[in-house]
C-alpha positions, -999 to +999 in steps of 0.1 A: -080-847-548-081-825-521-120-809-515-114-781-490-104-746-499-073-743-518-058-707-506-064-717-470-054-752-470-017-736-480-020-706-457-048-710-428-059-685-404-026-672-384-030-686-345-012-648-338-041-630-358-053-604-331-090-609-326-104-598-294-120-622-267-147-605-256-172-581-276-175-542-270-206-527-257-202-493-274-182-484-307-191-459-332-190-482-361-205-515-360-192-538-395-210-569-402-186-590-421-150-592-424-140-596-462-124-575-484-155-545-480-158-553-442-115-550-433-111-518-460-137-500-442-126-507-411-090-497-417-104-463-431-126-459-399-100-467-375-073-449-395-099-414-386-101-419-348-136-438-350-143-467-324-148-493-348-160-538-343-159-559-370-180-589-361-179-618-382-198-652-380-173-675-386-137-666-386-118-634-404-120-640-443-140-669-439-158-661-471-153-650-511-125-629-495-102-663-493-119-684-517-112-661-552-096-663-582-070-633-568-072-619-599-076-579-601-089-570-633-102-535-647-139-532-654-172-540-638-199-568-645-226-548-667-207-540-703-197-503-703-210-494-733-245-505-719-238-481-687-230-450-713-264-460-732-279-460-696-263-435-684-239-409-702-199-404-710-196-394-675-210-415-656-193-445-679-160-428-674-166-429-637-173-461-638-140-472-657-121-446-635-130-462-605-119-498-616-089-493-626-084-468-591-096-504-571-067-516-583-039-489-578-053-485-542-048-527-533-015-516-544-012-488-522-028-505-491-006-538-503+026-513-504+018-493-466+009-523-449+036-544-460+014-568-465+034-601-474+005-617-502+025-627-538+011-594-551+023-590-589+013-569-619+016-587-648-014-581-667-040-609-677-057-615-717-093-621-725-087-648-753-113-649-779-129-682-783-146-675-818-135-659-853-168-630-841-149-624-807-117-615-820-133-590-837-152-571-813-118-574-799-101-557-824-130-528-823-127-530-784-090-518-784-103-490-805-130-480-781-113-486-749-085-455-764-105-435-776-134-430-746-109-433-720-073-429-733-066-470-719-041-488-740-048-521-746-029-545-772-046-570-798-032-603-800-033-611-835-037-653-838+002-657-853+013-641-813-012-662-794+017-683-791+040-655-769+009-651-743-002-689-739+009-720-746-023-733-768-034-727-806-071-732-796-084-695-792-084-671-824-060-639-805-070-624-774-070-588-754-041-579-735-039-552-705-010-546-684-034-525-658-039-560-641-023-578-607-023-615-591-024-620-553-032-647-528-061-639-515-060-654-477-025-635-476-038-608-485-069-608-461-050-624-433-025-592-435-049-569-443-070-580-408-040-577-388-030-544-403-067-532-392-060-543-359-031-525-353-050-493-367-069-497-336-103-516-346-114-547-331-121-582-349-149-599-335-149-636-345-171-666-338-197-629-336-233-639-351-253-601-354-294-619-354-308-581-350-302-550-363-325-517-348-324-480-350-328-462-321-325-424-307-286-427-301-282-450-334-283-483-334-290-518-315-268-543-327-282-580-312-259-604-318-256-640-299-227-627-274-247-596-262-258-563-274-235-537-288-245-502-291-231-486-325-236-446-341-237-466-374-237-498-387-222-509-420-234-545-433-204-561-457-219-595-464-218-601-496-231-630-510-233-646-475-260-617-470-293-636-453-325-615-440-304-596-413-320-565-434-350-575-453-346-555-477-310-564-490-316-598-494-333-597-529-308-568-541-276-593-526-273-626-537-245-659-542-238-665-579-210-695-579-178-695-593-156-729-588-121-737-588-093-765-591-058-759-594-035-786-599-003-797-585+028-772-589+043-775-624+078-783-638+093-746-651+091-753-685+058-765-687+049-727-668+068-709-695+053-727-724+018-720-707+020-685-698+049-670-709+041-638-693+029-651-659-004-636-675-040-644-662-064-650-686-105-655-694-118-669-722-152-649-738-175-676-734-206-667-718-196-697-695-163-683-689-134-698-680-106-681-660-071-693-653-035-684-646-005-696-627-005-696-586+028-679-566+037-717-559+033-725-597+002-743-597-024-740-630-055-728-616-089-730-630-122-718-626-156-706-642-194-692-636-218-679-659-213-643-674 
């Protein structure tokens, strides 16, 4: 048993990563945090001409960005139908739009960066773990084609059997939309990529004050002030009282995983036959699918 993180135990930081020694004094973009949010914007920033810092308290990807699941699925937290109730067609359609566009950009950025990270598209399942699940499945598949033209595929329980090696769910969900990556790959590349677009990574960077000003802002942090025309604050769940006023709209929820030791190749096939990822419909979930390297991964958190 190995306790520290599993994605960066097999592929720590890169020694070549090209963080900068010393902190600006003036850019026009200041970006607290440098995860997923924090490296995308700065790529887009730099990519436009603006002078742009990521500054990040520990090390590059230090957070959620290398610890996931590095699974890229389509859909958001809140149940769709509940944002139409809310909401409207349209703005539920947005919604959907927009998750299923995440994903076809990280191809895109994955693809024009070259960015070396196990990146495959092989769909994942949501397996049903009662008799009731399976059929709001089966009314699911209905829904998802006819409010926004998405094909999906019902698993009846006689073909659970082609998508996982187990009898114990009652069919399952399938979309092909879905892709696999390793995440500190992916954030290590995607950092250096933003680098050579011209912004500057800011490590070992602790930002303890954030003030506006005539020009913009004030950005204190505890290896001198940086002036900045905007700040952008990517934190996350590692968001503290930086900006009061975040911290009670931003918080951590856990999510905890194990992966084993690589497989043998048969015992992969009969597992997922598919190189799926799946999630069960628990309201404890479980998620789980095989790792580039061939490892079963595991992991969970409250829905």
């Amino acid at each position: 048993m190995r306790m520290t993180p599993f994605w960066t135990d097999q592929f720590p930081r890169p020694d070549d990563l090209p963080c900068t020694e010393s902190i600006p004094t003036e850019v026009d973009v200041a970006i607290v945090g440098s995860g997923y949010t924090g490296l995308n914007a700065a790529r887009v920033l730099a990519q436009s001409g603006a002078q742009v810092a990521v500054l990040e308290r520990h090390t590059i990807g230090w957070g959620a960005s290398s610890r996931n699941g590095g699974m890229a699925t389509p859909g958001i937290k809140q149940s769709l139908k509940e944002i139409i109730h809310r909401y409207g067609k349209a703005k539920g359609r947005e919604f959907w739009q927009a998750s299923l566009d995440a994903i076809d950009l990280l191809e895109q950025i994955i693809r024009d960066e070259k960015i070396d990270c196990d990146w495959a598209r092989n769909g994942h399942i949501g397996l049903a773990y009662k008799p009731a699940h399976f059929e709001h499945q089966r009314e699911l598949t209905r829904w998802y084609k006819q409010e926004f033209g998405h094909e999906t595929t019902l698993v009846v329980p006689s073909d659970l059997r082609t998508e996982i090696g187990t009898d114990a769910f009652y069919g399952g969900l399938a979309d092909e939309y879905s892709g696999g990556l390793h995440p500190a790959k992916y954030v290590f590349g995607l950092a250096r990529a933003v680098a050579g677009h011209g912004a500057q990574l800011c490590e070992h960077t602790d930002v303890t004050h954030i003030e506006r000003n005539h020009s913009g802002f004030q950005v204190s942090t505890d290896r001198g002030p940086i002036k900045a025309q905007e700040v952008l604050v990517a934190t996350n769940g590692y968001t503290d009282r930086l900006v009061p006023k975040f911290k009670s709209k931003v918080f951590p929820v856990g999510s905890y995983i194990i992966v084993t030791e690589p497989l043998p190749s048969e015992l992969k096939k009969e597992l997922s036959p598919k190189g799926r990822m799946f999630y069960d419909t628990k309201n404890f979930l479980n998620y789980f699918c095989l790792t580039p390297d061939g490892r079963m991964l595991w992991g969970g958190f409250q829905k």
